[in-house]
mmCIF file of the C-alpha atoms, coordinates in Angstrom:
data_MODEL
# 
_entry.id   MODEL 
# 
loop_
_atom_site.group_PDB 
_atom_site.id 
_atom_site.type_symbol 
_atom_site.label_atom_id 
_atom_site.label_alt_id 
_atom_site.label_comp_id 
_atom_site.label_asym_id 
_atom_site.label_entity_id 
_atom_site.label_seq_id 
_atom_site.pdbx_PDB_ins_code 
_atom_site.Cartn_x 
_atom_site.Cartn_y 
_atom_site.Cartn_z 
_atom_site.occupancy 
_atom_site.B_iso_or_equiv 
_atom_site.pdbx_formal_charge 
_atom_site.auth_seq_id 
_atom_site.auth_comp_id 
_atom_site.auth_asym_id 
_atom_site.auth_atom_id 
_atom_site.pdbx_PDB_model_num 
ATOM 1   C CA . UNK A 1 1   ? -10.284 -40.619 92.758  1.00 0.00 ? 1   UNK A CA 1 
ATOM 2   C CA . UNK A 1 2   ? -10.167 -40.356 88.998  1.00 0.00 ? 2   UNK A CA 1 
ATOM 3   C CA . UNK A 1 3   ? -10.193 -44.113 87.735  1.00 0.00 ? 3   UNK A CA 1 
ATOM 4   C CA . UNK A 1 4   ? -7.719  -44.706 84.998  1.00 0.00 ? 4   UNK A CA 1 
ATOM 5   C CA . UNK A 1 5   ? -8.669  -47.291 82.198  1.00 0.00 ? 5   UNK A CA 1 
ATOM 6   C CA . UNK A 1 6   ? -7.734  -50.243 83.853  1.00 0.00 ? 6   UNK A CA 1 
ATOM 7   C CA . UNK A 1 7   ? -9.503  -49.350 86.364  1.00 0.00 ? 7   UNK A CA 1 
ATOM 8   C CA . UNK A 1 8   ? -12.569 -49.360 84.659  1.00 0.00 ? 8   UNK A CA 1 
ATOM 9   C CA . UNK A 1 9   ? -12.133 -52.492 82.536  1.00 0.00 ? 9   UNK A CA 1 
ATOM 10  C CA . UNK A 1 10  ? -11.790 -54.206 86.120  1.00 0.00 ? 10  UNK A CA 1 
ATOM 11  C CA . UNK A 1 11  ? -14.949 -52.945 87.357  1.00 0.00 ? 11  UNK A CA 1 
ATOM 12  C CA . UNK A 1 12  ? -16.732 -53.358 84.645  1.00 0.00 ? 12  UNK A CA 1 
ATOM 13  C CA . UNK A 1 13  ? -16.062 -56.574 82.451  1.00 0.00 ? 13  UNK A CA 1 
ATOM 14  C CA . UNK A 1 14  ? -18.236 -59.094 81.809  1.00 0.00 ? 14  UNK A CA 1 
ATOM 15  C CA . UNK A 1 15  ? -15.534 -61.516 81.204  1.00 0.00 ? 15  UNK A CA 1 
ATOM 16  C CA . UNK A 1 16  ? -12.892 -63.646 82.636  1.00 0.00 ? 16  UNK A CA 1 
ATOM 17  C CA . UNK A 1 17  ? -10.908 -61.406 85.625  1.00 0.00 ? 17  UNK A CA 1 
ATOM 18  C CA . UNK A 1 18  ? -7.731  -64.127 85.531  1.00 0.00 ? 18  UNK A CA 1 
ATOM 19  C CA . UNK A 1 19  ? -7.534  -63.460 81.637  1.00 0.00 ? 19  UNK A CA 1 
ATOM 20  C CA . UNK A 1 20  ? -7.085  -60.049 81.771  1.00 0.00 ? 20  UNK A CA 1 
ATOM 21  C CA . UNK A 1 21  ? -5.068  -60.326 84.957  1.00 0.00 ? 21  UNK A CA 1 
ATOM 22  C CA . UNK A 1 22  ? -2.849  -62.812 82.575  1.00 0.00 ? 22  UNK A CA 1 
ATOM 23  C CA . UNK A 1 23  ? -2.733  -60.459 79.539  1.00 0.00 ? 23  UNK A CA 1 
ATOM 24  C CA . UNK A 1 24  ? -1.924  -57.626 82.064  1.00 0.00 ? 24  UNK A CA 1 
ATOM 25  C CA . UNK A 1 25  ? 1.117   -59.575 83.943  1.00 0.00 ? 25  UNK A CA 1 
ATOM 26  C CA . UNK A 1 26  ? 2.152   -61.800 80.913  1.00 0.00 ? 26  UNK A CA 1 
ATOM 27  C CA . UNK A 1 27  ? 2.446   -64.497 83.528  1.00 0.00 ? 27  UNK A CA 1 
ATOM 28  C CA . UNK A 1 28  ? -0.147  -67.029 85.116  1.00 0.00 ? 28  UNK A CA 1 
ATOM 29  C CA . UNK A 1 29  ? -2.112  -66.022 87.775  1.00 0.00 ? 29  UNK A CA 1 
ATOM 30  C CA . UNK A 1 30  ? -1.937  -68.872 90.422  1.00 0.00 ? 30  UNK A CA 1 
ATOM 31  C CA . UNK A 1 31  ? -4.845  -69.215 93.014  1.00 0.00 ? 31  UNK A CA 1 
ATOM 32  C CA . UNK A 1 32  ? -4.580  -69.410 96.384  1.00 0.00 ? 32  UNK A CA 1 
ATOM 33  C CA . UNK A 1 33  ? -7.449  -70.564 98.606  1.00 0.00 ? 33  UNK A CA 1 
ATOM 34  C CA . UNK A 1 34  ? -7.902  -68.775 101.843 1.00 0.00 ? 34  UNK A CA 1 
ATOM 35  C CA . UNK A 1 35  ? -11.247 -70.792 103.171 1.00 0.00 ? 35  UNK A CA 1 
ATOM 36  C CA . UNK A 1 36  ? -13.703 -72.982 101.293 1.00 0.00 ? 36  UNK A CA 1 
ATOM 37  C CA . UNK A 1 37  ? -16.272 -74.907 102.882 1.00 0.00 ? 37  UNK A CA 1 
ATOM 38  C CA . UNK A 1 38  ? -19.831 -75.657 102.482 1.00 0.00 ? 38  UNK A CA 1 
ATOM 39  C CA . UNK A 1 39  ? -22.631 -73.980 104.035 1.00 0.00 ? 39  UNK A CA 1 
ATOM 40  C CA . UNK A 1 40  ? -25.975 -73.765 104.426 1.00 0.00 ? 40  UNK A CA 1 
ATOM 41  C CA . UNK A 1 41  ? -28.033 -70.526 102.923 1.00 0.00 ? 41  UNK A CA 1 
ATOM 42  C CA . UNK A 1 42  ? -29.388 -68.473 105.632 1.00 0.00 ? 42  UNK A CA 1 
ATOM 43  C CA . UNK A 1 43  ? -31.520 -65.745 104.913 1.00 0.00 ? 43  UNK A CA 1 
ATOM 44  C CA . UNK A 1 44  ? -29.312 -63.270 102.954 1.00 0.00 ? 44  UNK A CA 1 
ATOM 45  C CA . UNK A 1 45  ? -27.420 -66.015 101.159 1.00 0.00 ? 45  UNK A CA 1 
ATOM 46  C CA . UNK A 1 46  ? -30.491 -67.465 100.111 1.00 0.00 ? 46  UNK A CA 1 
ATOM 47  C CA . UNK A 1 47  ? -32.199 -64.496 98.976  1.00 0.00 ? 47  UNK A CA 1 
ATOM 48  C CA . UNK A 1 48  ? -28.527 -63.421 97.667  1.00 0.00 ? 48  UNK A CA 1 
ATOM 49  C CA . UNK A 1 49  ? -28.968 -66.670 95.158  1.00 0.00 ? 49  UNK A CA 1 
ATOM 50  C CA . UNK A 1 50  ? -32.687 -67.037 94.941  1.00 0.00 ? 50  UNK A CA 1 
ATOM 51  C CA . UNK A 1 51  ? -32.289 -70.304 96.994  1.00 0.00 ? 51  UNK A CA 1 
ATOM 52  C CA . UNK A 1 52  ? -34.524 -71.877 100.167 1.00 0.00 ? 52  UNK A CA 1 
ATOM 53  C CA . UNK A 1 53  ? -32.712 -71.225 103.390 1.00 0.00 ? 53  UNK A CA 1 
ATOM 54  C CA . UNK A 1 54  ? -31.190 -74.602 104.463 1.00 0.00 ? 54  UNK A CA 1 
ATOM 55  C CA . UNK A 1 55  ? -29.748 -75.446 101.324 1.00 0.00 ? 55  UNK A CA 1 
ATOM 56  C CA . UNK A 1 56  ? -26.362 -75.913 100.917 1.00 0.00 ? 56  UNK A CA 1 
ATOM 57  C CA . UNK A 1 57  ? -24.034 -73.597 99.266  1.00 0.00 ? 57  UNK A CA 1 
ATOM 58  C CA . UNK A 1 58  ? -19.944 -73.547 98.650  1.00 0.00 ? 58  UNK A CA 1 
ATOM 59  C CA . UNK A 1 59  ? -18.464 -70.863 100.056 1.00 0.00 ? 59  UNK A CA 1 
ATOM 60  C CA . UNK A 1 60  ? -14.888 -69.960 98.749  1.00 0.00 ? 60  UNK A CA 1 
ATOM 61  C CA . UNK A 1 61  ? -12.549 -66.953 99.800  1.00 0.00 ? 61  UNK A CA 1 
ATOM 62  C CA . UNK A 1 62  ? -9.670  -66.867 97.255  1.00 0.00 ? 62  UNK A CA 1 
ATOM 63  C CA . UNK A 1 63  ? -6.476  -65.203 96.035  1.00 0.00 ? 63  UNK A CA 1 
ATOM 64  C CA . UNK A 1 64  ? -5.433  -64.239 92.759  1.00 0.00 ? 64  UNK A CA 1 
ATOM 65  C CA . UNK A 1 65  ? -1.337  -63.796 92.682  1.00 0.00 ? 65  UNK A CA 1 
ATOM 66  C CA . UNK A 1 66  ? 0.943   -63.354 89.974  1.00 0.00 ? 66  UNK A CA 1 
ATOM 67  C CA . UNK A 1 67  ? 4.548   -63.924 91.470  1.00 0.00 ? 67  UNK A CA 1 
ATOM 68  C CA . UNK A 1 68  ? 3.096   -63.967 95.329  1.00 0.00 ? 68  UNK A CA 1 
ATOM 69  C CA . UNK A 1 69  ? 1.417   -60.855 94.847  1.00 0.00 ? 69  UNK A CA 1 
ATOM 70  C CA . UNK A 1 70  ? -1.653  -60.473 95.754  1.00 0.00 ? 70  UNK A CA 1 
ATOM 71  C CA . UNK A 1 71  ? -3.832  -58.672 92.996  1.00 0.00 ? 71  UNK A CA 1 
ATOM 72  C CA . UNK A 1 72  ? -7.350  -60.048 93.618  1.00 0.00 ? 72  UNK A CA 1 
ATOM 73  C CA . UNK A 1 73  ? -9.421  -61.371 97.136  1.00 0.00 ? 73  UNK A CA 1 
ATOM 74  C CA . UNK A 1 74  ? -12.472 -63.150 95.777  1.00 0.00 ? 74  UNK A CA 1 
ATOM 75  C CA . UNK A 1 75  ? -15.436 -64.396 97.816  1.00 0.00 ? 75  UNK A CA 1 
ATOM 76  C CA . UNK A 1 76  ? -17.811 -66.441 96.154  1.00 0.00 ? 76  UNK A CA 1 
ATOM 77  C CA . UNK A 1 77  ? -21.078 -68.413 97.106  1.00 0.00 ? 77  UNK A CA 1 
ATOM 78  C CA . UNK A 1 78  ? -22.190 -71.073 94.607  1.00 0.00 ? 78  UNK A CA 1 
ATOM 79  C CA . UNK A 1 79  ? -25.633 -73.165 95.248  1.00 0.00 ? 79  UNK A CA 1 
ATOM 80  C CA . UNK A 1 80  ? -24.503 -76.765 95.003  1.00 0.00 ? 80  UNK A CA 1 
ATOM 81  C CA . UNK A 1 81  ? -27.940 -78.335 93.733  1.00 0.00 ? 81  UNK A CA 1 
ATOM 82  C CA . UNK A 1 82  ? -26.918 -76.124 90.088  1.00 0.00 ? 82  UNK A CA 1 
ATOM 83  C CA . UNK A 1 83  ? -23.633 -77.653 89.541  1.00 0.00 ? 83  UNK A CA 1 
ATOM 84  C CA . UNK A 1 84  ? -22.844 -80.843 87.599  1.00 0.00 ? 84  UNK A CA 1 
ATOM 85  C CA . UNK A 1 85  ? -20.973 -83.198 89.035  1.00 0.00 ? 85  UNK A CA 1 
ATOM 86  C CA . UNK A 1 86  ? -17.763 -82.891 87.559  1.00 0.00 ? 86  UNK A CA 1 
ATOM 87  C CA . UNK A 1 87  ? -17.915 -79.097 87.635  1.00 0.00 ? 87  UNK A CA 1 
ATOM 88  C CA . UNK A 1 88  ? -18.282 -79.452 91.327  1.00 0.00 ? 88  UNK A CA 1 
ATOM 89  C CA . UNK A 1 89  ? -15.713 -81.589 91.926  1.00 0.00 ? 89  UNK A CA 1 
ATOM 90  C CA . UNK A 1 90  ? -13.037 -78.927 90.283  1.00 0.00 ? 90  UNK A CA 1 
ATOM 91  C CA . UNK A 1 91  ? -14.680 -76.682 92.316  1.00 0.00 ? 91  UNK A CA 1 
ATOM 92  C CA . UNK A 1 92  ? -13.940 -78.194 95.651  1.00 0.00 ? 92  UNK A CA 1 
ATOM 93  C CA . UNK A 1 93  ? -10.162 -79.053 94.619  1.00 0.00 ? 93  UNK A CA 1 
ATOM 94  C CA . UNK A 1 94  ? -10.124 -75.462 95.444  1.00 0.00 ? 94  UNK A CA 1 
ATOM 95  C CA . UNK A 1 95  ? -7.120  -73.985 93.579  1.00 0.00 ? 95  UNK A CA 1 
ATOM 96  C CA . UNK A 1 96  ? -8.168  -73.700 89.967  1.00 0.00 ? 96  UNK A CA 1 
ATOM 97  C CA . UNK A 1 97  ? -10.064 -69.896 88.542  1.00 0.00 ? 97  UNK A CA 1 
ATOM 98  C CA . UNK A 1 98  ? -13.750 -70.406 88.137  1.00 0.00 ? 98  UNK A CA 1 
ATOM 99  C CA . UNK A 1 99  ? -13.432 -69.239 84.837  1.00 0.00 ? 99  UNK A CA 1 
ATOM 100 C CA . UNK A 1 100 ? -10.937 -72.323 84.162  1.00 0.00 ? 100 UNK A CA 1 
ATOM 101 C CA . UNK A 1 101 ? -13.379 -74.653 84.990  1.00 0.00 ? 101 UNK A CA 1 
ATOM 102 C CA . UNK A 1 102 ? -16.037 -73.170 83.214  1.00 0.00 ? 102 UNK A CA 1 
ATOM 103 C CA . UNK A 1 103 ? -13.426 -73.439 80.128  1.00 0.00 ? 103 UNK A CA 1 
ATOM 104 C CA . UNK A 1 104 ? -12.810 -76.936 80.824  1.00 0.00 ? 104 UNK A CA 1 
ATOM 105 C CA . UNK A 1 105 ? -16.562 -77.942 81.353  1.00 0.00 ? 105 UNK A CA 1 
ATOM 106 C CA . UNK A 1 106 ? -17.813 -75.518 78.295  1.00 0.00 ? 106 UNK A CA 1 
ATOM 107 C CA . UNK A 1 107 ? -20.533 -73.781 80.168  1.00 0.00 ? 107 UNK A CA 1 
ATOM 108 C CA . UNK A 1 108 ? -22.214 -71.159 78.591  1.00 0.00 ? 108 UNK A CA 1 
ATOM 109 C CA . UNK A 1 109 ? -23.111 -68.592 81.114  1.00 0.00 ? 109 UNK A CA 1 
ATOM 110 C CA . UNK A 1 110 ? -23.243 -64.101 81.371  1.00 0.00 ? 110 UNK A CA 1 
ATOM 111 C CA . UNK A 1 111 ? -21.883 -62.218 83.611  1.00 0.00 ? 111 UNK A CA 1 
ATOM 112 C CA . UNK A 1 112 ? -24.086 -59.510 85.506  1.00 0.00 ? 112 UNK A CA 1 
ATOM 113 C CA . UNK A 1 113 ? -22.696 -56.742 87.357  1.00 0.00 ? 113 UNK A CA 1 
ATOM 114 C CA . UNK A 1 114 ? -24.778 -56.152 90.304  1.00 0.00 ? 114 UNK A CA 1 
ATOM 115 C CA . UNK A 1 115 ? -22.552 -53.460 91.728  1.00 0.00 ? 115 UNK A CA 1 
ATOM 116 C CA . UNK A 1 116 ? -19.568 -51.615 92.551  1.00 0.00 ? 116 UNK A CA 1 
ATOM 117 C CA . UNK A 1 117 ? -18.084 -49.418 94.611  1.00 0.00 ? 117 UNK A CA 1 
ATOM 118 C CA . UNK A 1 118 ? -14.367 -47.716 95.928  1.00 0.00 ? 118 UNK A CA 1 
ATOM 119 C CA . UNK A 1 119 ? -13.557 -47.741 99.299  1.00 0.00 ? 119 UNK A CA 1 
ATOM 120 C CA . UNK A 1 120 ? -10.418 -47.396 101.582 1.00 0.00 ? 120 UNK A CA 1 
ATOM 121 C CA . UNK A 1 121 ? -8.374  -50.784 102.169 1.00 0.00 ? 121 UNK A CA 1 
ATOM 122 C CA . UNK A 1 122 ? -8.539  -50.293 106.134 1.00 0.00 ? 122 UNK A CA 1 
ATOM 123 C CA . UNK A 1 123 ? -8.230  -54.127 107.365 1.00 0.00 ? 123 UNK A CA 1 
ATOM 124 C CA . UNK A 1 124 ? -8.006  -55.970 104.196 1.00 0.00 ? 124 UNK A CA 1 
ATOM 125 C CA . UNK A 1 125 ? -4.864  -53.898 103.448 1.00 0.00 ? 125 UNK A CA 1 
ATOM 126 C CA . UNK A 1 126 ? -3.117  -56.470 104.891 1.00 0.00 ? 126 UNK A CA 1 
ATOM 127 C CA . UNK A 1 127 ? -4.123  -59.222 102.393 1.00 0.00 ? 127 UNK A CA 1 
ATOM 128 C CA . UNK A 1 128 ? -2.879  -56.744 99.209  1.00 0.00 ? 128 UNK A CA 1 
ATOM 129 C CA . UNK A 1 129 ? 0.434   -55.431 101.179 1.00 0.00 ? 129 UNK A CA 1 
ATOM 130 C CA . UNK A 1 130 ? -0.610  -52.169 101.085 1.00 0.00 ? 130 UNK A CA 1 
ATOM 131 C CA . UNK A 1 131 ? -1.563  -48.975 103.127 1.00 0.00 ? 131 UNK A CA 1 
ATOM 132 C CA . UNK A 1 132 ? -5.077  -48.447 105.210 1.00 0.00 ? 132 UNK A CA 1 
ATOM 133 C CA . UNK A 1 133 ? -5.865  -45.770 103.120 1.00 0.00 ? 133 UNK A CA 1 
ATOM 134 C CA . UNK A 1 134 ? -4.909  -47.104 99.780  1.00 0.00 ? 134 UNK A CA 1 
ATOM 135 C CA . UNK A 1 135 ? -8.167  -47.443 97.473  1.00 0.00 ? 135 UNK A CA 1 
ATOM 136 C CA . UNK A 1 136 ? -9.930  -50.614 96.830  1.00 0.00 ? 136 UNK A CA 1 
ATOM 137 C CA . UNK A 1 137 ? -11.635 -51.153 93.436  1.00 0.00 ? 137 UNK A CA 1 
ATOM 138 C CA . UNK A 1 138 ? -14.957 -53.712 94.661  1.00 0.00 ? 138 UNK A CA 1 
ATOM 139 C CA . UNK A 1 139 ? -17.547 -55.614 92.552  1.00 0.00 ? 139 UNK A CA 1 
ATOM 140 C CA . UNK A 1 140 ? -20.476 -57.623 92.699  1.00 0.00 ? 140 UNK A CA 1 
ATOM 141 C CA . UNK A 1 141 ? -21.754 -60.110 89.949  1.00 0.00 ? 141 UNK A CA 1 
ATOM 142 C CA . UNK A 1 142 ? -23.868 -63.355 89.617  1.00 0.00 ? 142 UNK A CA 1 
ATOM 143 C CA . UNK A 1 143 ? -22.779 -65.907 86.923  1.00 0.00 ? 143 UNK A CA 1 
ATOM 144 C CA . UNK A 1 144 ? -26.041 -66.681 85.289  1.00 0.00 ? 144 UNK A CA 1 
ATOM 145 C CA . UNK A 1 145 ? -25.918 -70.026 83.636  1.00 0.00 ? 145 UNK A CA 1 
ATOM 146 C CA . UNK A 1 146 ? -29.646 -71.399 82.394  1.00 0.00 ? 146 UNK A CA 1 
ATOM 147 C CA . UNK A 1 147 ? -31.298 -68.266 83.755  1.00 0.00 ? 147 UNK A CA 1 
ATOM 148 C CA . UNK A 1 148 ? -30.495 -69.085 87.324  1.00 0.00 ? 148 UNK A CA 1 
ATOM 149 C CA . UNK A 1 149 ? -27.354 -68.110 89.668  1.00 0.00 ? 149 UNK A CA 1 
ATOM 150 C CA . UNK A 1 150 ? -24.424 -70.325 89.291  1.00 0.00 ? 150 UNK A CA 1 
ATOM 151 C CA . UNK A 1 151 ? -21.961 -67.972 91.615  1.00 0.00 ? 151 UNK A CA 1 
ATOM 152 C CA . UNK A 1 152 ? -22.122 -64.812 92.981  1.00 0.00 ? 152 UNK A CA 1 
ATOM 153 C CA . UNK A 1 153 ? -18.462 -63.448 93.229  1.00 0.00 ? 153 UNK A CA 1 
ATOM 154 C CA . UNK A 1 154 ? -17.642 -59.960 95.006  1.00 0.00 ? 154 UNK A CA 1 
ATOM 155 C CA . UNK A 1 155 ? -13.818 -58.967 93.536  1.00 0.00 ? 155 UNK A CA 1 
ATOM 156 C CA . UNK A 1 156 ? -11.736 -56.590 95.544  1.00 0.00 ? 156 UNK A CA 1 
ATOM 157 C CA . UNK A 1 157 ? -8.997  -54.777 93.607  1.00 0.00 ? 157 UNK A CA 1 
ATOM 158 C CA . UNK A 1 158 ? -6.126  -52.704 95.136  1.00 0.00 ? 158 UNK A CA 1 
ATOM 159 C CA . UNK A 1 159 ? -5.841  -49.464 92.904  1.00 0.00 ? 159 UNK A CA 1 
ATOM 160 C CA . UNK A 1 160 ? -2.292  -48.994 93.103  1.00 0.00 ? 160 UNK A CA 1 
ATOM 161 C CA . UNK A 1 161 ? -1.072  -52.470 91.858  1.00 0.00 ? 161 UNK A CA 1 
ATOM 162 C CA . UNK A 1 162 ? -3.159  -51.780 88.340  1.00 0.00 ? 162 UNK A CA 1 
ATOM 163 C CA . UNK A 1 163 ? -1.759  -47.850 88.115  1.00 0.00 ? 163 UNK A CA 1 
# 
């Protein structure tokens, strides 16, 4: 598949998905939580996050929508014990971007891509309304914030909605 420009810029930014999904749209992107609970690390979180096992960790599976459609599925894991209080409580009231609340809060943090990848929708075609073998756009990053992991956030993108 030859990616297009948008394409790329969604792979690849370092900044704020739900502001370019906003500039894109001209609308507000509205977020829609699918699952959010807390956790403890087990091994792969842990090491995921540079964490002990044990500790506890907020897991979140979201949905970005502009006008009910589905144009992001987000799945993040954020270490409590590196959140401030009042950043954590936005965080748990679920439906507000993480880039809102880092807004609101002013943290300073970087974005690091750790990967990404295209792949066919299969399953999660149903969460984007589209065909099995439509493409998915996928990345991996850590929000570094005082040289440690505040969130690690794996995007997935479905092609045709940014063509």
């Amino acid at each position: 598949m030859k990616l297009k420009p948008i394409h790329k810029i969604l792979l690849h930014t370092d900044g704020s998905i739900t502001r370019i999904l906003e500039a894109i749209s001209n609308k507000e992107v509205v977020v829609e939580t699918v699952r959010q609970e807390i956790i403890k690390a087990d091994k792969e979180i842990a090491k995921l996050l540079s964490l002990d096992e044990g500790e506890e960790v907020n897991y979140r599976i979201v949905n970005l929508k502009v006008d009910d459609d589905v144009l992001v599925h987000a799945i993040s894991y954020t270490p409590l014990k590196r959140l401030e209080r009042e950043f954590r409580e936005d965080l748990m009231k679920a439906d507000i971007p993480i880039g809102k609340i880092m807004k609101k809060h002013k943290i300073e943090a970087r974005r690091e891509i750790n990967w990404t990848k295209i792949e066919r929708a299969n399953e999660m075609s149903k969460i984007f309304e589209i065909g099995k073998d439509d493409i998915l756009l996928i990345r991996n990053y850590n929000i570094i914030h005082k040289g440690e992991i505040l969130i690690n956030i794996t995007e997935y993108f479905p092609a045709k909605k940014f063509d």
